[in-house]
C-alpha positions in Angstrom: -18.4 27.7 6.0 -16.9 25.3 8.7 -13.2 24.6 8.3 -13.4 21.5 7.2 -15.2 22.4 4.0 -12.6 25.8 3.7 -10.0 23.1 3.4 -11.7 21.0 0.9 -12.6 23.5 -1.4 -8.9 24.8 -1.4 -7.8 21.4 -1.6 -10.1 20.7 -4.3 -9.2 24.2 -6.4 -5.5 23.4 -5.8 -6.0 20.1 -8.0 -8.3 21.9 -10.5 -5.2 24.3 -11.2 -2.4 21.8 -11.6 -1.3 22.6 -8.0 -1.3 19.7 -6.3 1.2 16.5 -7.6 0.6 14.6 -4.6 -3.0 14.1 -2.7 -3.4 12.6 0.7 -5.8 11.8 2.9 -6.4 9.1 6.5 -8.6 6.1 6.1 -9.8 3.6 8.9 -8.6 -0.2 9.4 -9.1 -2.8 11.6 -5.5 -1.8 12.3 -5.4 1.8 13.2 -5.6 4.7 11.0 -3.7 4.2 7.2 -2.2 7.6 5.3 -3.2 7.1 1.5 -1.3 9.4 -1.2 -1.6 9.7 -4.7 -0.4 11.1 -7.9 -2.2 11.5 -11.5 -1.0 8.0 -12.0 -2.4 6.4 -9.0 -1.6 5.2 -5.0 2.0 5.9 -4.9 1.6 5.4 -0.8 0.0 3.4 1.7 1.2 3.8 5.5 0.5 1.7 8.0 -0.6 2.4 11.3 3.1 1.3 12.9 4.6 4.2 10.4 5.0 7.9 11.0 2.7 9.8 8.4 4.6 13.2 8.9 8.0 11.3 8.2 6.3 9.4 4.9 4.8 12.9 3.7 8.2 14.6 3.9 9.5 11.4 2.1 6.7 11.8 -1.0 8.2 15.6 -0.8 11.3 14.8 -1.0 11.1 11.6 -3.5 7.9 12.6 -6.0 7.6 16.5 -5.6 7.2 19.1 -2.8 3.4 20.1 -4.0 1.6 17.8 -1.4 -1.3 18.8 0.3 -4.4 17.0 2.1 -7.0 16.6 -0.4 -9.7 13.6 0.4 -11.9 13.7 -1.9 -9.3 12.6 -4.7 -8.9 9.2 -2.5 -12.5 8.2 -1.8 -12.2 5.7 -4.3 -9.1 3.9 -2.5 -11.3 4.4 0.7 -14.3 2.8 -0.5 -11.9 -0.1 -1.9 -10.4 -0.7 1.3 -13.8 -0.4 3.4 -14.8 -3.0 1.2 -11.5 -5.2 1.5 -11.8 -4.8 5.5 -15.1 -6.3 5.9 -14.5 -9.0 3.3 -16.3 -8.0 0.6 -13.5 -7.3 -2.0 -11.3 -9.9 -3.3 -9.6 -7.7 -5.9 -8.6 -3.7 -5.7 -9.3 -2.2 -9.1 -7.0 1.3 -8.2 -4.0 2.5 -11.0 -1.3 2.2 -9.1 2.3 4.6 -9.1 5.2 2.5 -8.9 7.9 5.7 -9.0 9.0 4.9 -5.5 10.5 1.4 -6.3 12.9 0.4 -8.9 14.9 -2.2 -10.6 14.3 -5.5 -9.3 11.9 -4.3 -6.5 9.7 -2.8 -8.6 9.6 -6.3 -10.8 9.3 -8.4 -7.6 6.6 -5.8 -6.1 5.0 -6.2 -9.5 5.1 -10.1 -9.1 3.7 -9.7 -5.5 0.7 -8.1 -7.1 -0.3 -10.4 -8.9 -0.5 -13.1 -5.7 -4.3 -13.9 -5.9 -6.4 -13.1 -2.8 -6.6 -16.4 -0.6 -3.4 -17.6 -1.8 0.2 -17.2 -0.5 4.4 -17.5 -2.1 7.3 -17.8 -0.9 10.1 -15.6 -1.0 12.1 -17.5 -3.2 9.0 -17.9 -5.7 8.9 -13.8 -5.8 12.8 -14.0 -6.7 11.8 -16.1 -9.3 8.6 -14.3 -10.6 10.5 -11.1 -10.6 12.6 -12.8 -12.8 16.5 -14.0 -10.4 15.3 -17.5 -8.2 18.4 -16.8 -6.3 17.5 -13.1 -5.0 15.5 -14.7 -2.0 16.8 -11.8 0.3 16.4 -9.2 -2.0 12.7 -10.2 -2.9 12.5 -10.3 1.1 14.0 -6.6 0.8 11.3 -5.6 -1.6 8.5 -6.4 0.4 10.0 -4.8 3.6 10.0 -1.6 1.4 6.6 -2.0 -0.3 5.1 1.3 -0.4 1.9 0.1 -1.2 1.7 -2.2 1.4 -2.4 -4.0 1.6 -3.2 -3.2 -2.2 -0.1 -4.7 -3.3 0.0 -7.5 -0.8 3.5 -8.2 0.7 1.2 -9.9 3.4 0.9 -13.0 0.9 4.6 -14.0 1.2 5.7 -16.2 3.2 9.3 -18.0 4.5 9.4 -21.3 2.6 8.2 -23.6 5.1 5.5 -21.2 5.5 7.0 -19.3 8.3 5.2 -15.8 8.4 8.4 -13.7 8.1 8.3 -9.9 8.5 5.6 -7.5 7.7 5.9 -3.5 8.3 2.2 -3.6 10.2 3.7 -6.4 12.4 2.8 -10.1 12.6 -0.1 -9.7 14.3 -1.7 -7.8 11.2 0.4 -9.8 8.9 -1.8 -13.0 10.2 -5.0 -11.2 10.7 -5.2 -10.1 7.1 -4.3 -14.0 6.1 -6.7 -15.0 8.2 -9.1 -12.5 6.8 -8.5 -13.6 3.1 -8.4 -17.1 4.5 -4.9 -18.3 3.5 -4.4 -19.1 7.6 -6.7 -20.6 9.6 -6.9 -19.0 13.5 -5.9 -21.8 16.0 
């Protein structure tokens, strides 16, 4: 049995005994490689290529339970979404989603950035008010600099008002590509 398939099966046998409260795995992008985790409940993680994956494992230790361990197969799904997404054929992620690692007002504004339909774009100050405090502008701002599910729950569809990109934790450059992709900016 090659290695590959030793660490599956443990991986695999782990989850079948209760063992394992936190799955990860790599996936491709256009980007660069992304580290997808998950709980019971859903995606609790999405790194970007710009981010450390040993730094946002010991995080997921840390903030949602020390039992993590590689286990791909549980994140095929979230792969196949993304593959899809990537090459423009998936408008709309259908993946339960974890929420645990934001709270309070980012969790409401991350949960008003979700619902930001594909092709379209907000402003700041419109998440403030969707999240349910118009005059939280910075602090929506805030939210999306700490979205851990960055792509799936698309921080990359808010914008400055005057439609000024603003920040993104992939950088601008894929920040306007995945606009672009969705077709809420046009390339020059």
């Amino acid at each position: 049995m090659r290695e590959g398939q030793l660490k599956e099966r443990f991986a695999e046998r782990a989850a079948d005994e209760g063992l394992v409260d936190v799955a990860y795995t790599s996936a491709d992008s256009p980007f660069g490689p992304l580290l997808l985790a998950a709980t019971r409940r859903g995606i609790v993680r999405i790194g970007l290529p710009t981010q450390d994956g040993d730094e946002l494992l010991a995080e997921l230790a840390e903030r949602v339970s020390p039992r993590v361990l590689e286990a791909p197969a549980r994140l095929d799904g979230a792969r196949r979404e993304l593959d899809l997404y990537f090459e423009g054929g998936l408008r709309d992620f259908d993946l339960p989603l974890d929420w645990r690692l934001s709270r309070d007002f980012r969790r409401r504004a991350l949960r008003a950035v979700a619902r930001i339909p594909y092709g379209k774009t907000r402003t700041y100050a419109q998440v403030a008010t969707s999240a349910g405090n118009g005059r939280a502008v910075r602090a929506a701002g805030s939210a999306c600099g700490s979205n851990p599910i960055p792509i799936v729950v698309p921080c990359h569809r808010v914008l400055r008002t005057g439609g000024g990109l603003g920040g993104y934790g992939g950088g601008l450059p894929m920040k306007e590509a995945l606009l672009e992709l969705e077709g809420a900016l046009r390339p020059d």
